[in-house]
C-alpha positions as CSV (number, residue, x, y, z in Angstrom):
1,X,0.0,0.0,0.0
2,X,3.0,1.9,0.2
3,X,3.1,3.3,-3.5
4,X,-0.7,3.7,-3.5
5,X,0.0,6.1,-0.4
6,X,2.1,8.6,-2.0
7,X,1.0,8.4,-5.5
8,X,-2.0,10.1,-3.4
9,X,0.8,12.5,-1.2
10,X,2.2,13.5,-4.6
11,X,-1.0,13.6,-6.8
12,X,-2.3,15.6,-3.3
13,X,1.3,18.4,-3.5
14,X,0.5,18.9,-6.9
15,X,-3.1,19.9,-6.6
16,X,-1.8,22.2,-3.5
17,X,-3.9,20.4,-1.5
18,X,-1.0,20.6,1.1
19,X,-2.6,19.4,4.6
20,X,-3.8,16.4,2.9
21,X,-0.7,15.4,1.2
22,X,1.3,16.4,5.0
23,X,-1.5,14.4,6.8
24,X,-0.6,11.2,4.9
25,X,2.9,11.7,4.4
26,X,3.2,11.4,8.8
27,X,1.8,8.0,8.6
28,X,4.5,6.3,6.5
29,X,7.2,6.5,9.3
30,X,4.2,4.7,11.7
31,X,4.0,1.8,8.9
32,X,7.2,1.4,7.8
33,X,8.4,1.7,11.6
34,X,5.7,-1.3,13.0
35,X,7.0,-3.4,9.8
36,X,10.8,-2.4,11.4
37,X,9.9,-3.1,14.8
38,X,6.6,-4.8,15.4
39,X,7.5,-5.4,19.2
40,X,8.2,-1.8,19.9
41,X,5.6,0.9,21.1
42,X,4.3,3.5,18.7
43,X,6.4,6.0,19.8
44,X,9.5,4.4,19.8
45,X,8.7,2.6,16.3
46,X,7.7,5.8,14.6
47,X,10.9,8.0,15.9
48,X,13.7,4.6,15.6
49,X,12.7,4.4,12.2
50,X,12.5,7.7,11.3
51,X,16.1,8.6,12.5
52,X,18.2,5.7,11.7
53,X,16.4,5.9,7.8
54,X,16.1,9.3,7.0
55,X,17.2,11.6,10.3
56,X,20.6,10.7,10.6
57,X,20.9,11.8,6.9
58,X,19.9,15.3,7.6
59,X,22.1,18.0,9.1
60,X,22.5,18.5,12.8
61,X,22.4,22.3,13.2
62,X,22.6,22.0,17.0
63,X,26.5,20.2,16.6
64,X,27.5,23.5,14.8
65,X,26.1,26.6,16.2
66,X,25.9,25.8,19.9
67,X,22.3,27.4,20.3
68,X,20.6,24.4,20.7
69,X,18.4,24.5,17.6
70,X,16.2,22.0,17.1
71,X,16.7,20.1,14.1
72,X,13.9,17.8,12.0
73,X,14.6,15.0,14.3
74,X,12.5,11.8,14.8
75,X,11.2,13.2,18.0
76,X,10.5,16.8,16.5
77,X,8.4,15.1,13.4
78,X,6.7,12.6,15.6
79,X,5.5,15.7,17.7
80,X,4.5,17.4,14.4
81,X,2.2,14.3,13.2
82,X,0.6,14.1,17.1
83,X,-0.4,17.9,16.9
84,X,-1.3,18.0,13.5
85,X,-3.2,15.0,13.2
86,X,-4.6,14.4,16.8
87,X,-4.8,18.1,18.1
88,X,-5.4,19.9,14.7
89,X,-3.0,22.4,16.0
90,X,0.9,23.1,14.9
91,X,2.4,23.2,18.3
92,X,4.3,21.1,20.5
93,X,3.5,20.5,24.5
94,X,7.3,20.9,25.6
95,X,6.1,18.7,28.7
96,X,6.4,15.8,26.3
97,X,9.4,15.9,24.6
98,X,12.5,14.2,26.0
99,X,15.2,16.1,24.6
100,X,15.6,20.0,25.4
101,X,17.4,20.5,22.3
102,X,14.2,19.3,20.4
103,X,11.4,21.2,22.6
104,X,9.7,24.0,20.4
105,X,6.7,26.4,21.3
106,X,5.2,25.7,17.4
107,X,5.3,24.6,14.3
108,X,5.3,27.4,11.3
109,X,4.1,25.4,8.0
110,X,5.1,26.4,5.0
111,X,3.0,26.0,2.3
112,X,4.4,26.0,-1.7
113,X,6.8,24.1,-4.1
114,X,9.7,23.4,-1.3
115,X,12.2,24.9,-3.5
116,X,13.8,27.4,-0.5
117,X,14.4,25.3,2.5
118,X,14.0,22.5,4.5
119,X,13.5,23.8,7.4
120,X,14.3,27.2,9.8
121,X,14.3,27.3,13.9
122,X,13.7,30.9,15.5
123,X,14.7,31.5,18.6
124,X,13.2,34.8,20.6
125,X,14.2,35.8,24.4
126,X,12.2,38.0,26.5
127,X,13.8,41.0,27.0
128,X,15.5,40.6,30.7
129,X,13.8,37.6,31.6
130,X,15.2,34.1,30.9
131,X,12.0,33.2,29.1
132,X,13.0,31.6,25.4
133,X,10.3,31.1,22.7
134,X,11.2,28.4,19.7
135,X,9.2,28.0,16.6
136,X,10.5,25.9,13.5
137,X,9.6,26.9,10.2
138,X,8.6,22.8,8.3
139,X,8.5,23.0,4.5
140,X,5.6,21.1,3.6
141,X,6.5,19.5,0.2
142,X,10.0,19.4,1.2
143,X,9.3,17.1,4.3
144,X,6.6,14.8,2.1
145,X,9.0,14.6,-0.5
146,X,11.4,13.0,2.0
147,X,9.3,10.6,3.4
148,X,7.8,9.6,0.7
149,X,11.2,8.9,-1.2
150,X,12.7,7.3,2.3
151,X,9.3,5.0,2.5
152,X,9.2,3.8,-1.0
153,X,12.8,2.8,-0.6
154,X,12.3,1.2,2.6
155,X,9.5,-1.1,1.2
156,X,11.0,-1.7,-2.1
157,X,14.2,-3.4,-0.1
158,X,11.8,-4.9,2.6
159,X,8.4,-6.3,1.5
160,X,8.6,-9.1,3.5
161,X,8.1,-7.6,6.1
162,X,4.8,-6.1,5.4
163,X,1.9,-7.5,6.1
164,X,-1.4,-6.5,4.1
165,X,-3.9,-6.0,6.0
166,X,-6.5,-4.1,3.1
167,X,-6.3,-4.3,-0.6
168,X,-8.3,-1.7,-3.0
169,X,-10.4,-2.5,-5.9
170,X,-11.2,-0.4,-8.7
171,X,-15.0,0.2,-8.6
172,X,-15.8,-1.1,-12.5
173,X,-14.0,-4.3,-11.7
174,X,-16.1,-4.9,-8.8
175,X,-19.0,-4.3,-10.8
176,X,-18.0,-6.5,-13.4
177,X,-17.7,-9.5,-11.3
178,X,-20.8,-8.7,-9.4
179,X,-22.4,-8.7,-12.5
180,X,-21.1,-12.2,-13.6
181,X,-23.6,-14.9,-11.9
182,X,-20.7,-17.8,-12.8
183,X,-18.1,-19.9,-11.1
184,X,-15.6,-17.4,-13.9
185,X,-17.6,-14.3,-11.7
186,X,-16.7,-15.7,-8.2
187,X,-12.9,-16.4,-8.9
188,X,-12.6,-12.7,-10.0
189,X,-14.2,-11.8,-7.0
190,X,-12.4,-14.1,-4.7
191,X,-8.9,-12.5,-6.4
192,X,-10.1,-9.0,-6.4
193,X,-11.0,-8.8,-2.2
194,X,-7.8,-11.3,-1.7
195,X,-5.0,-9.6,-3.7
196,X,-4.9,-13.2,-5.6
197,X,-5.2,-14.9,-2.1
198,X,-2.5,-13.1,-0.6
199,X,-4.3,-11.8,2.1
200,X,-6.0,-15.6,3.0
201,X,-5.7,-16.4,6.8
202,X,-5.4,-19.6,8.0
203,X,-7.6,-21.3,10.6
């Protein structure tokens, strides 16, 4: 399901239909991460596969500048996907984020062709009082791009490791074999709402 996902993210960034295209581009790290490490918890699934695959890859602004940026961690985009999707809000309870480096006040989404930057951390102090306010600045396309490329990788070097839970079918093929009172009707059937038996379960 993989490719059928982001055809869908990409068909969705071209249209500019951006929240849809970001909203399914956070779930590939939660299946790619339970095919990775089905014994793991959510959490630990999502960010462990999202930084050994793709974060690790990406520059660590905090190693260089000494201000304790946060960068586009597995922690920081994890946070992103539970406020966007659960919350409906871009921000980030600091509470629940285990690294200080990574703790941000919200989420600035950028919304275009991702041609500029990846991504941008602000810092802003109260003047005279040790109160520090973070936002990061997440370029949409750019960060569905990555995952999408990262998860279609991933899948293409690990399908065994997936396990199928749904198939889709094409709504004039189902009405063809519904339409087809014969034991030729019935195998169609069977293979279209089995992926050819691939998704069988035995008793």
């Amino acid at each position: 399901m993989i490719e059928k996902y982001v055809e869908d993210i990409r068909r969705s960034l071209e249209n500019k239909c951006y929240f849809a295209a970001l909203s399914l581009a956070l779930t590939l790290p939660d299946i790619c991460g339970s095919a990775e490490y089905p014994d793991e918890s959510v959490t630990k699934r999502y960010i462990n596969w999202y930084d050994e695959y793709l974060g690790k890859y990406l520059s660590k602004e905090t190693e260089f500048d000494g201000t304790q940026n946060p960068w586009m961690s597995g922690e920081v985009v994890y946070n992103l996907r539970n406020t966007f999707l659960h919350q409906g809000l871009a921000n980030i309870d600091a509470k629940k984020v285990k690294e200080d480096a990574n703790k941000l006040n919200k989420f600035i989404l950028v919304l275009g062709e991702g041609k500029i930057m990846t991504h941008l951390t602000f810092n802003a102090q109260i003047p005279h009082k040790d109160i520090h306010y973070k936002m990061m600045a997440v370029d949409v396309t750019y960060l569905c791009g990555i995952l999408c490329d990262c998860a279609v990788w991933y899948y293409e070097a690990n399908k065994e490791k997936f396990i199928e839970s749904y198939t889709t079918v094409e709504q004039k093929d189902l009405e063809e074999c519904l339409a087809l009172d014969t034991d030729e009707g019935q195998i169609k059937m069977f293979n279209f709402l089995t992926d050819n038996g691939k998704l069988g379960r035995e008793k």
